[in-house]
C-alpha positions as CSV (number, residue, x, y, z in Angstrom):
1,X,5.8,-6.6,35.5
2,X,5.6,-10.2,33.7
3,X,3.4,-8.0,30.8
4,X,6.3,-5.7,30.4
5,X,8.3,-8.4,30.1
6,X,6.7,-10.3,27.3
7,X,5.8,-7.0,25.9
8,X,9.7,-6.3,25.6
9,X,10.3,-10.0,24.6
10,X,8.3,-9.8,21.8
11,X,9.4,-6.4,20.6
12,X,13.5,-8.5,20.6
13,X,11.7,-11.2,18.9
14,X,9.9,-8.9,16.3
15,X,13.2,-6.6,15.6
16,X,15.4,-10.1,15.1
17,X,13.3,-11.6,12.6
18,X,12.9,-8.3,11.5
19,X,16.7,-7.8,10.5
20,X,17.0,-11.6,9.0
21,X,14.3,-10.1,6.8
22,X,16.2,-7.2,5.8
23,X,19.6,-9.5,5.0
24,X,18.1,-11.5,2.8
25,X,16.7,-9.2,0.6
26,X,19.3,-7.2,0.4
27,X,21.2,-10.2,-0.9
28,X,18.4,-11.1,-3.4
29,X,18.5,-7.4,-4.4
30,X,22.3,-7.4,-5.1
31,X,21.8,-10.7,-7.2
32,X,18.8,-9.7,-9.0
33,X,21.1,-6.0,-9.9
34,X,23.9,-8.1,-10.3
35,X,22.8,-9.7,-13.1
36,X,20.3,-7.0,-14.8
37,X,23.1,-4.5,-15.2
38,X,25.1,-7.3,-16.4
39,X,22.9,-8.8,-19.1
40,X,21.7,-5.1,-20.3
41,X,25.2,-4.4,-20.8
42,X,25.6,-8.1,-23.0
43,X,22.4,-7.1,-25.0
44,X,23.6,-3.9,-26.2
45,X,27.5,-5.1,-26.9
46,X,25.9,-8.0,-29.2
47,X,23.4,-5.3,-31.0
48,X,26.3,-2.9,-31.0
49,X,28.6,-5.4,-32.7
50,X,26.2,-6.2,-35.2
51,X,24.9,-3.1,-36.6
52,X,28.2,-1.0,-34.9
53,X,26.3,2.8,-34.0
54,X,24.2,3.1,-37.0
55,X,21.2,1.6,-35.3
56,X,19.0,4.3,-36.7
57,X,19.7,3.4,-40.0
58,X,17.3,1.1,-41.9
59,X,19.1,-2.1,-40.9
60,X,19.4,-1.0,-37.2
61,X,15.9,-0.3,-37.1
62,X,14.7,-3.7,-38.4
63,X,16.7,-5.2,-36.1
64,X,15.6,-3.5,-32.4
65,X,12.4,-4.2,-33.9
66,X,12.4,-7.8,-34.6
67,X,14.5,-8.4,-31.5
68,X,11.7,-6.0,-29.5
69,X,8.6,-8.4,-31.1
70,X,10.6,-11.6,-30.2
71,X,12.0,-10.7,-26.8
72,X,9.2,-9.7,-25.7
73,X,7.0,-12.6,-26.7
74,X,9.6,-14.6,-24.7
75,X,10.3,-12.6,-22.2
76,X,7.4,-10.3,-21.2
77,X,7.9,-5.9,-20.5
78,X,10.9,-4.6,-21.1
79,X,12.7,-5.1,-24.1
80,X,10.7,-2.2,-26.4
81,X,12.9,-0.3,-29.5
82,X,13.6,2.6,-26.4
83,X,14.5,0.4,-23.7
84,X,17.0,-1.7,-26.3
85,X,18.4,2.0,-27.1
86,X,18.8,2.5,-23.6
87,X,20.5,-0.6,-23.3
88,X,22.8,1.0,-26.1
89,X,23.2,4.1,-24.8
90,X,24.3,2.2,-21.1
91,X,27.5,0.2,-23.3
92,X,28.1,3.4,-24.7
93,X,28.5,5.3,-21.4
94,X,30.0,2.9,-19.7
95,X,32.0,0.6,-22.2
96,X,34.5,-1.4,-19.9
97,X,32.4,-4.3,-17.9
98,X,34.7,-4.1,-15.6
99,X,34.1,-1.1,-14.3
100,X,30.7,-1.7,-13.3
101,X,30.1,-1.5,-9.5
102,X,27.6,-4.2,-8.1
103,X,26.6,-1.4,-5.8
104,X,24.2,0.6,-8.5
105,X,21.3,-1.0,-9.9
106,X,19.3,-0.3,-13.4
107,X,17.5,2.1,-11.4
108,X,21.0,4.4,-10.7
109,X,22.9,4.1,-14.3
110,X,19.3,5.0,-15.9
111,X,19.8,8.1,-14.3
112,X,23.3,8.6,-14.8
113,X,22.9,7.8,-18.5
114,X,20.8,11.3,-19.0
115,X,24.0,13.5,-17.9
116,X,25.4,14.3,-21.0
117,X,29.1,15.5,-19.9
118,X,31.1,12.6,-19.2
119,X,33.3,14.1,-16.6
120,X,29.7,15.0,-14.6
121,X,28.4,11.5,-15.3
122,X,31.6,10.2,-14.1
123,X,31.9,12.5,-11.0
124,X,27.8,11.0,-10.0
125,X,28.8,7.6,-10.7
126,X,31.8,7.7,-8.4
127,X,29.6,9.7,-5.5
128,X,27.2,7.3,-6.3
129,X,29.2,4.5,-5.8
130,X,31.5,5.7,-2.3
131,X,28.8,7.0,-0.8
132,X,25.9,4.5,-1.0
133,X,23.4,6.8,-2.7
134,X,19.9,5.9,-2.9
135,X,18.2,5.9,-6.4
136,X,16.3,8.9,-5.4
137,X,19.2,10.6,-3.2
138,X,21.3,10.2,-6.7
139,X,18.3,11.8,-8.7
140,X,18.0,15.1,-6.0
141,X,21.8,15.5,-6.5
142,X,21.5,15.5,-10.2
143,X,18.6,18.1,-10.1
144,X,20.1,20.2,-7.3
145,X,23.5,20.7,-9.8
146,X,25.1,18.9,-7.1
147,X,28.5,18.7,-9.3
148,X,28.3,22.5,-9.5
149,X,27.5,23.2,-6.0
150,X,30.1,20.5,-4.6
151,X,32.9,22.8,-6.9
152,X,32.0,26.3,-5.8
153,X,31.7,25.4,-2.0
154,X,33.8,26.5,0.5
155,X,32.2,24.2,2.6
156,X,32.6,20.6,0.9
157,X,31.2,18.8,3.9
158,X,28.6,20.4,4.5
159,X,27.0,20.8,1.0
160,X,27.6,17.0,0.8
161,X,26.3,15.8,4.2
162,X,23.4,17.8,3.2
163,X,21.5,15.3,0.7
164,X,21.2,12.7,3.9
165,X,18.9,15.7,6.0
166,X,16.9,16.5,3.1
167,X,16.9,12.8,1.3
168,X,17.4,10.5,4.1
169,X,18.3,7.2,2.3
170,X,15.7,4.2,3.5
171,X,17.0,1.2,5.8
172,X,16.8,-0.5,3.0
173,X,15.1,-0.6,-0.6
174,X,12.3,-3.3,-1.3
175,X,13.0,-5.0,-4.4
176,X,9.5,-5.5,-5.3
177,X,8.7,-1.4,-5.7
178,X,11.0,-0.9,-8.4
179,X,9.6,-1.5,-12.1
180,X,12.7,-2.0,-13.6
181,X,13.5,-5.0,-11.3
182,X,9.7,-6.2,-12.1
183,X,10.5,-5.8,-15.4
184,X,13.3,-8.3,-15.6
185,X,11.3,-10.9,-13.6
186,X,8.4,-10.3,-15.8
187,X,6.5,-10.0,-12.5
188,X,2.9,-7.9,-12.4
189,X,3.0,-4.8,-10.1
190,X,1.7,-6.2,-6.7
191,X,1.6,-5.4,-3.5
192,X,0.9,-8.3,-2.1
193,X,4.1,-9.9,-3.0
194,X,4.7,-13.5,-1.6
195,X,8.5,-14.3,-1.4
196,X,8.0,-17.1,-3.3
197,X,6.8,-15.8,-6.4
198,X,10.2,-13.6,-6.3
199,X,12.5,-16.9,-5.6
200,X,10.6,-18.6,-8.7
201,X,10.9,-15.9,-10.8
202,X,14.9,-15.6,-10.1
203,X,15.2,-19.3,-10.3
């Protein structure tokens, strides 16, 4: 009987510290998205105002490379000619700031970005955004013509109650998997991730 009942006092203990776990890095997550999205969005507004939407042409070229070389140096992964495009292509899909909800990461408007139609890409965006996607919940819908589906449904709720059966969304998503994040941290792939390496690399 005393077993059981440090048995059970230790599964309490477990799930508490558990859950503080959890909290806090889903805090660090939404700072570390927070200010990604942000400062992709600033890099492609200044390369935007400086060579406007010819960044193809000669000048525009020169330039993502330089930047690319130098950034990089500085920086570590993630600032290649594509990504900076991308970073282009994200002010050019989503121009007002503003707009921006802290709920998506990179992850999420990388996605969004390869819908073409802007009422489609704004019709994701918003699902994306009210109902607390997951990065890969967003990508089945997108795949499964989810926009198409949702419009030619008699049944609205149950086409869009079904992505949680077949894409159950995690408790939570660990920082550390996702490259783009590691990217920005100019952190190695590990999986033996110590939290203080993370709180250094955001300091």
């Amino acid at each position: 009987m005393e077993n059981n009942k440090l048995i059970n006092q230790s599964h309490e203990t477990y799930s508490q510290i558990r859950n503080t776990l959890i909290i806090a890095q889903t805090k660090v997550t939404a700072v570390v998205n927070t200010a990604m999205v942000g400062a992709y969005w600033e890099i492609r507004e200044q390369i935007y105002l400086t060579c406007g939407e010819n960044d193809r042409a000669e000048y525009g070229k020169n330039l993502l490379s330089y930047l690319s070389n130098e950034l990089t140096k500085e920086f570590g992964r993630g600032f290649s000619a594509r990504n900076l495009r991308n970073m282009r292509q994200f002010y050019l899909c989503f121009p007002n700031r503003q707009t921006l909800s802290a709920k998506l990461s990179w992850s999420h408007y990388t996605l969004l970005m390869r819908v073409n139609n802007k009422e489609r890409r704004d019709f994701y965006y918003e699902e994306s955004d009210k109902s607390g996607w997951s990065v890969r919940q967003l990508e089945h819908q997108i795949n499964s013509f989810y926009y198409d589906r949702i419009l030619a449904s008699q049944d609205k709720e149950s086409v869009a109650d079904e992505i949680n059966h077949l894409e159950p969304k995690p408790e939570y998503e660990k920082i550390v998997k996702d490259p783009y994040v590691l990217e920005f941290l100019d952190l190695e792939p590990n999986p033996h991730f110590y939290e203080k390496d993370l709180e250094q690399a955001i300091i």
